[in-house]
C-alpha positions in Angstrom: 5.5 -101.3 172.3 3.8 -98.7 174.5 4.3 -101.2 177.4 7.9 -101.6 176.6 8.5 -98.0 176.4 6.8 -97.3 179.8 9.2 -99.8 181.5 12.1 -98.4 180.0 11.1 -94.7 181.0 10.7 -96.2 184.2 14.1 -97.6 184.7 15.7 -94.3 183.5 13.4 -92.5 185.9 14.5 -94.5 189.0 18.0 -94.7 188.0 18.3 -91.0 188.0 16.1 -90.1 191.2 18.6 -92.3 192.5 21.4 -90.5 191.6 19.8 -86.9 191.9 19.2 -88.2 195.6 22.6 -89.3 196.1 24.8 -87.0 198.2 27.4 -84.6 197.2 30.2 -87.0 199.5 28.4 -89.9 197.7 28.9 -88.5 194.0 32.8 -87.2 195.2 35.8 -88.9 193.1 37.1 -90.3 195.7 40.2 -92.3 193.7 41.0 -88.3 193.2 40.6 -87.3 196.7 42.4 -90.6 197.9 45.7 -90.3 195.6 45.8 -86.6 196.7 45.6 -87.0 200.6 48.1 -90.0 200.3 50.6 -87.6 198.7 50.0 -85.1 200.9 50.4 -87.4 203.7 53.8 -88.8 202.0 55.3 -85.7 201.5 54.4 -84.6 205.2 56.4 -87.2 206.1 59.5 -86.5 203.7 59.2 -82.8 205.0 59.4 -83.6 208.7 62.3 -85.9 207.8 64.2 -83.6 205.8 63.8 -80.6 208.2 64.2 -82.4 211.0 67.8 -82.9 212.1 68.8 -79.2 210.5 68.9 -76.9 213.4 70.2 -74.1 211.1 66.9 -74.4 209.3 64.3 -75.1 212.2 65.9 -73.4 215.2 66.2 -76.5 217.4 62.2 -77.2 216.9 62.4 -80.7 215.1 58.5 -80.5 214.3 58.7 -76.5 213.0 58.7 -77.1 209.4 56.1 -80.0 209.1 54.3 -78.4 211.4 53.9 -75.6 209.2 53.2 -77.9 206.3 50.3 -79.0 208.0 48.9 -75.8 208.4 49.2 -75.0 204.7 47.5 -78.5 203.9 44.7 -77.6 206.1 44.2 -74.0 204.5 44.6 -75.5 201.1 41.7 -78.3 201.8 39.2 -75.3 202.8 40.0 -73.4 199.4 39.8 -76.8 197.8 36.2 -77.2 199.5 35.2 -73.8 198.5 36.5 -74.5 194.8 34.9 -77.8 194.8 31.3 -76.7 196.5 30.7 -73.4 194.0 27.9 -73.4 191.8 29.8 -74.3 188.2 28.4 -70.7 186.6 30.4 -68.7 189.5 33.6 -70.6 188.4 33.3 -69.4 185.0 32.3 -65.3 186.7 35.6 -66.4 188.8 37.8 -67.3 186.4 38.4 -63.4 185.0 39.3 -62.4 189.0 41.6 -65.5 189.9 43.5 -64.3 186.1 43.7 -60.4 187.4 44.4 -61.8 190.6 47.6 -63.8 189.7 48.6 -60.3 187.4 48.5 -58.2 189.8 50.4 -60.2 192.2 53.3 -61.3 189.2 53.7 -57.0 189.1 54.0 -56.5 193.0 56.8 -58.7 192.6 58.9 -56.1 190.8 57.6 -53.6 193.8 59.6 -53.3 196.4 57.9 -55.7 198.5 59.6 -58.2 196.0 62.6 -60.3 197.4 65.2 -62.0 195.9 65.5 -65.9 197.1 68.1 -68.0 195.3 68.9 -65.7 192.3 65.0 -64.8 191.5 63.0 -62.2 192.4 59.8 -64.3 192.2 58.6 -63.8 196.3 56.6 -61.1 198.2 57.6 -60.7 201.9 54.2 -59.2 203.9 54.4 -59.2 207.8 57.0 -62.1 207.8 54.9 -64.4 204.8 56.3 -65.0 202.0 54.2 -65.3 198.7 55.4 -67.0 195.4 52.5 -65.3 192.8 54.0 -67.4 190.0 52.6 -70.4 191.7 48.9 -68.6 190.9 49.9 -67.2 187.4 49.9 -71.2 186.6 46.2 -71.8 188.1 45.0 -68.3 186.6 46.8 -69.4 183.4 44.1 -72.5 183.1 41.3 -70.8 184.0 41.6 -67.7 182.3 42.5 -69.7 178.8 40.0 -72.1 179.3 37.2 -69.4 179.5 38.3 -67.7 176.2 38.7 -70.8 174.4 35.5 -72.5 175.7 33.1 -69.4 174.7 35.2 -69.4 171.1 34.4 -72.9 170.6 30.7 -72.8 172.1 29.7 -70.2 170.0 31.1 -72.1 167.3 29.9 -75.8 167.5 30.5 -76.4 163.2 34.0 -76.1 163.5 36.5 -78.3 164.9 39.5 -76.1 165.0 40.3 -72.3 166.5 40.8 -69.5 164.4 43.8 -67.6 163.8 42.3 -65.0 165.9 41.2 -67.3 168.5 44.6 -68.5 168.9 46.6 -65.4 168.9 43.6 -64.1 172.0 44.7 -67.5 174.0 48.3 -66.6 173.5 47.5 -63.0 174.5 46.3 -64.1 177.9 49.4 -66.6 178.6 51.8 -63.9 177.4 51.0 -61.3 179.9 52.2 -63.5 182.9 54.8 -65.3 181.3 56.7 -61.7 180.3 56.5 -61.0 184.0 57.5 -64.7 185.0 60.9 -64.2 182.5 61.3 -60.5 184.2 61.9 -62.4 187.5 63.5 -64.5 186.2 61.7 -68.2 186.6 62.6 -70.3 184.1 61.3 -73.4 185.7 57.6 -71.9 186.0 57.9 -70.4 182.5 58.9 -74.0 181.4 55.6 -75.1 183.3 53.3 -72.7 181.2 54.7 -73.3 178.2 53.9 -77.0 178.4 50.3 -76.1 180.2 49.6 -73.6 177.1 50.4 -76.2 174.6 48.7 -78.7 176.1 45.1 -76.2 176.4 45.8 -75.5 172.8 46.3 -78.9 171.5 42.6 -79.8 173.5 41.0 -77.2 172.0 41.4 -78.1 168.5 44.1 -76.2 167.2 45.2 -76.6 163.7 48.7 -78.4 163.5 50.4 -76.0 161.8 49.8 -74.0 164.8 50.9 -76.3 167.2 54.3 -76.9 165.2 54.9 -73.5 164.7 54.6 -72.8 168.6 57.2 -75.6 169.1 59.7 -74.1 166.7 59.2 -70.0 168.1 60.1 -72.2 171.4 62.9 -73.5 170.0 64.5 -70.2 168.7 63.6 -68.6 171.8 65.8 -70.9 173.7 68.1 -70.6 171.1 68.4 -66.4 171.6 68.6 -66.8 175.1 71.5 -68.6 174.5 73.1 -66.3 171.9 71.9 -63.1 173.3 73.2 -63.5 176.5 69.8 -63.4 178.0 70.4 -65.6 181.0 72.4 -65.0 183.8 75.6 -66.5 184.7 73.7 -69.2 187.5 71.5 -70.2 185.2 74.1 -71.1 182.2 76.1 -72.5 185.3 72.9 -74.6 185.8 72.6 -75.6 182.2 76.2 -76.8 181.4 76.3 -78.9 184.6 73.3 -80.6 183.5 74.8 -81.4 180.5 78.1 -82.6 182.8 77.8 -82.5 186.5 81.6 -82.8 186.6 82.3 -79.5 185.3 81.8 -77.4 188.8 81.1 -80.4 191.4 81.2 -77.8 194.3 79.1 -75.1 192.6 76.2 -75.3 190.0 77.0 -79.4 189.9 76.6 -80.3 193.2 72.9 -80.2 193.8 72.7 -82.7 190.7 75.2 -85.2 192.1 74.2 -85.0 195.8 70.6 -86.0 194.4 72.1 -88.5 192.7 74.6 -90.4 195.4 71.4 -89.5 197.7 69.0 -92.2 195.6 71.3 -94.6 194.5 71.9 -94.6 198.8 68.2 -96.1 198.8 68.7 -98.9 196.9 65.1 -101.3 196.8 64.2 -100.5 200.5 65.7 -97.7 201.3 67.7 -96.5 204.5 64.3 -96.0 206.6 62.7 -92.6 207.3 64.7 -90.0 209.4 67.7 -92.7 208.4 69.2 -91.2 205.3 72.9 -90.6 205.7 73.0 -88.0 202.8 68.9 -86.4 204.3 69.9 -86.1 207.7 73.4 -85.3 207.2 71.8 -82.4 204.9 74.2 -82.6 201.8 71.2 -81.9 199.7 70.1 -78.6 199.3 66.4 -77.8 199.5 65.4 -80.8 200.1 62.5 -79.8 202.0 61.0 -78.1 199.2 63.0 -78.5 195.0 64.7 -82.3 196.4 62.1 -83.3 198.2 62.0 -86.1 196.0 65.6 -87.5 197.0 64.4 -87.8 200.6 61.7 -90.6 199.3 64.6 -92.4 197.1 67.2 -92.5 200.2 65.5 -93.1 202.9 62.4 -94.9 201.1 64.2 -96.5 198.4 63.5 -97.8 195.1 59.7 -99.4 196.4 59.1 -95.8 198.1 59.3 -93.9 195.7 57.5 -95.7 193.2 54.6 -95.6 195.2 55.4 -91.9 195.4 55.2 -91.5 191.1 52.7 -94.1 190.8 50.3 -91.4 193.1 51.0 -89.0 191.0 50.5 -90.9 187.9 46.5 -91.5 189.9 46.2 -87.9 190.2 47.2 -87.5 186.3 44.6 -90.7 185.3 41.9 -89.4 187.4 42.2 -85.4 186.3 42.0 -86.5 182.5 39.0 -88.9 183.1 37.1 -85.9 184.6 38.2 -83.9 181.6 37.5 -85.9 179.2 34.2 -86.4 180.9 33.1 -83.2 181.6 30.2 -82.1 179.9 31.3 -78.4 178.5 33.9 -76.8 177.2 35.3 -75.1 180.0 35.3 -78.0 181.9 37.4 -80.1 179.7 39.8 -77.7 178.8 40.4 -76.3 182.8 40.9 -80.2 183.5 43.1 -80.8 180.6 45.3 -77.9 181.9 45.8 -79.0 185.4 47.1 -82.4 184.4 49.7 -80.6 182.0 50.5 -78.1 185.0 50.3 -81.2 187.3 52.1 -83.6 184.4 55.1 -81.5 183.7 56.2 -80.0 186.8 56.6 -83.6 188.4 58.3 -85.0 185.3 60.7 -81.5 185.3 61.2 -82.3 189.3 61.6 -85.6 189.8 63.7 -85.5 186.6 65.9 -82.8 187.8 66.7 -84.9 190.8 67.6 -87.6 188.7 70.0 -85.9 186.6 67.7 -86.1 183.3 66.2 -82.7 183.7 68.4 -79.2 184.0 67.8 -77.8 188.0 65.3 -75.1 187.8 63.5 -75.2 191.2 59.9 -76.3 191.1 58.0 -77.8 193.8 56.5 -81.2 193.7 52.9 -80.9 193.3 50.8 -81.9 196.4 54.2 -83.3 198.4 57.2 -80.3 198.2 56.9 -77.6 201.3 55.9 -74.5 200.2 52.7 -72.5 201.5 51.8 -71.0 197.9 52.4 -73.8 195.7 49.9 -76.1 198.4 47.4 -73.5 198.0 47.7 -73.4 194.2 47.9 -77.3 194.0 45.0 -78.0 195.9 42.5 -75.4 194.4 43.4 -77.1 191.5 42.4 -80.3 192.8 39.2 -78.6 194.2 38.4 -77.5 190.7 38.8 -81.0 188.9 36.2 -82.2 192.1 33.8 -79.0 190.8 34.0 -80.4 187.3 33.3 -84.2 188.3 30.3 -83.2 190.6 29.0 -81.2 188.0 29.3 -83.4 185.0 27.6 -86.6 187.4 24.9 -84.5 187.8 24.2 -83.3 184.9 24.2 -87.4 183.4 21.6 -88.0 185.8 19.6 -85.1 184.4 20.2 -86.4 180.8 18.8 -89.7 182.1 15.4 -87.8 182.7 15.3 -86.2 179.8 16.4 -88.6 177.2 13.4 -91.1 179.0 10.0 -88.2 179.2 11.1 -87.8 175.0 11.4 -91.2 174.2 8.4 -91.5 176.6 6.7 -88.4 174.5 7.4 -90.2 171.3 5.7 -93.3 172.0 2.7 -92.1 172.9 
């Protein structure tokens, strides 16, 4: 018995001096890191296609707006290294500053360096830059929720559900950006929170009448919005053509059913890139950045652009695994929030270019031009690589430790 146990310490020591030894790009998720650089390299290419031919847009430089989406990739990949390379406890001191952070950039927006872009005053214009803080209220959103809710649920390890207090704290936190985000307003990023703050609630262990009583205070908030005249007149415009494109075809209608003849254009194969009658004859607006998604349907086709979702769908599989994974609290619940974040906002985008979901102007994650939303995305993705390093070596350690007791015990 003594012999056996030896052995069997043994193994476990050698397995994890193997893995302890094993390099940080060894331990990497590199399924996670693949899916993400193949979208970023698809939507480079849907960018550069869409921008191309539109010399009202690029100034008679073909290469101006995918050469800027480059840039952004690249500055996004060092703050995803950063993210990904920080000790796990500076995270967590983080995690209070990326919150404030994203605040105090939602209240500059109502500053006068705030602009105005396509009914919203969402953007701040600094030396010729424009910033979208919205796009950082979701990240700080995560983060900032995830450290509350983790340090509840730690010091309470008995209980499998929240308290009421713990609840109305988490909601708290979310409520301070989203009543800046509806000032704006932004009702595709509000839609975005709403789903990620569900979602971080539902992980945590809220109770279910909770978790139904949310969905209904949703409900009637719609519901007043309606009533109360709370929305302005481009965003009812935006509703009721959802419901029937037909109703304004050359106003709120006809970004839906320009999306629309653009896809069906692509049939299986597609039309080819830079080929898209409706892409490069620009009949869809913002496709660089909100449509970016009809680009891949024309010009890509059916096959295209199911290669384009089923990358996503990686992204998605790959965040929850490291959540689900991930050895503490904050951990699972900052992964669970990205792939909600991640989750919803391609489901409201790629839906809104199929006609299924209302037009409300959000980016595609990792593929859609957009400086802000690239950084956001990707320090995102550097987070979920934080978590999975951290969680790989900390098995290893476990290994170690569960083999010098069993070790202990049989002697």
């Amino acid at each position: 018995m003594v012999m056996t146990a030896h052995v069997t310490t043994t193994r476990a020591t050698r397995r994890v001096n193997v893995t302890e030894t094993r390099t940080t790009w060894q331990r990497m998720d590199w399924m996670l890191v693949f899916a993400a650089g193949a979208l970023l390299a698809l939507g480079s290419a849907l960018v550069w296609s869409a921008t191309a031919s539109n010399e009202a847009l690029t100034g008679g430089d073909s290469t101006a707006y995918v050469s800027k989406h480059v840039a952004n990739i690249a500055m996004g990949g060092v703050l995803a290294y950063l993210v990904a390379a920080t000790d796990h406890r500076w995270v967590r001191i983080w995690a209070p500053l990326v919150y404030l952070g994203a605040i105090a950039g939602l209240a500059l927006v109502m500053s006068p360096l705030g602009a105005v872009i396509n009914g919203s005053r969402s953007w701040i214009l600094i030396g010729g830059m424009s910033i979208q803080p919205a796009e950082f209220a979701k990240l700080g959103v995560v983060v900032g929720m995830a450290l509350v809710l983790a340090e509840k649920t730690e010091l309470r390890r008995q209980s499998n559900h929240l308290r009421t207090t713990d609840v109305i704290g988490a909601l708290v936190i979310a409520a301070i950006p989203a009543g800046l985000i509806l000032a704006q307003p932004d009702l595709g990023t509000m839609l975005v929170l709403s789903a990620t703050v569900f979602g971080l609630l539902a992980v945590a262990g809220t109770a279910k009448r909770w978790l139904v009583a949310l969905m209904a205070a949703a409900v009637s908030v719609i519901v007043a919005a309606f009533q109360l005249g709370m929305l302005k007149g481009y965003q009812l415009d935006r509703f009721g053509s959802f419901v029937d494109p037909g109703l304004d075809p050359d106003g709120a209608g006809y970004n839906t059913i320009q999306a629309r003849i653009a896809i069906g254009n692509g049939g299986l194969f597609g039309q080819g890139l830079f080929s898209g009658s409706q892409t490069q004859s620009g009949f869809v607006p913002e496709q660089h950045t909100d449509f970016v998604f009809t680009v891949a349907g024309e010009e890509l086709g059916l096959i295209g652009a199911g290669v384009l979702i089923a990358l996503l769908l990686a992204v998605l599989w790959r965040a929850a695994r490291i959540a689900a994974k991930a050895d503490d609290m904050f951990g699972r619940l900052a992964g669970a929030g990205i792939v909600c974040w991640f989750g919803f906002q391609a489901f409201q985008n790629i839906g809104m270019c199929l006609g299924i979901m209302p037009v409300t102007g959000v980016p595609l994650p990792l593929v859609s031009y957009g400086g802000t939303s690239m950084f956001a995305s990707l320090m995102a993705i550097g987070l979920l690589l934080n978590i999975h390093l951290r969680t790989e070596r900390s098995l290893g350690i476990g290994v170690v430790l569960r083999g010098r007791v069993a070790r202990s015990r049989r002697f």
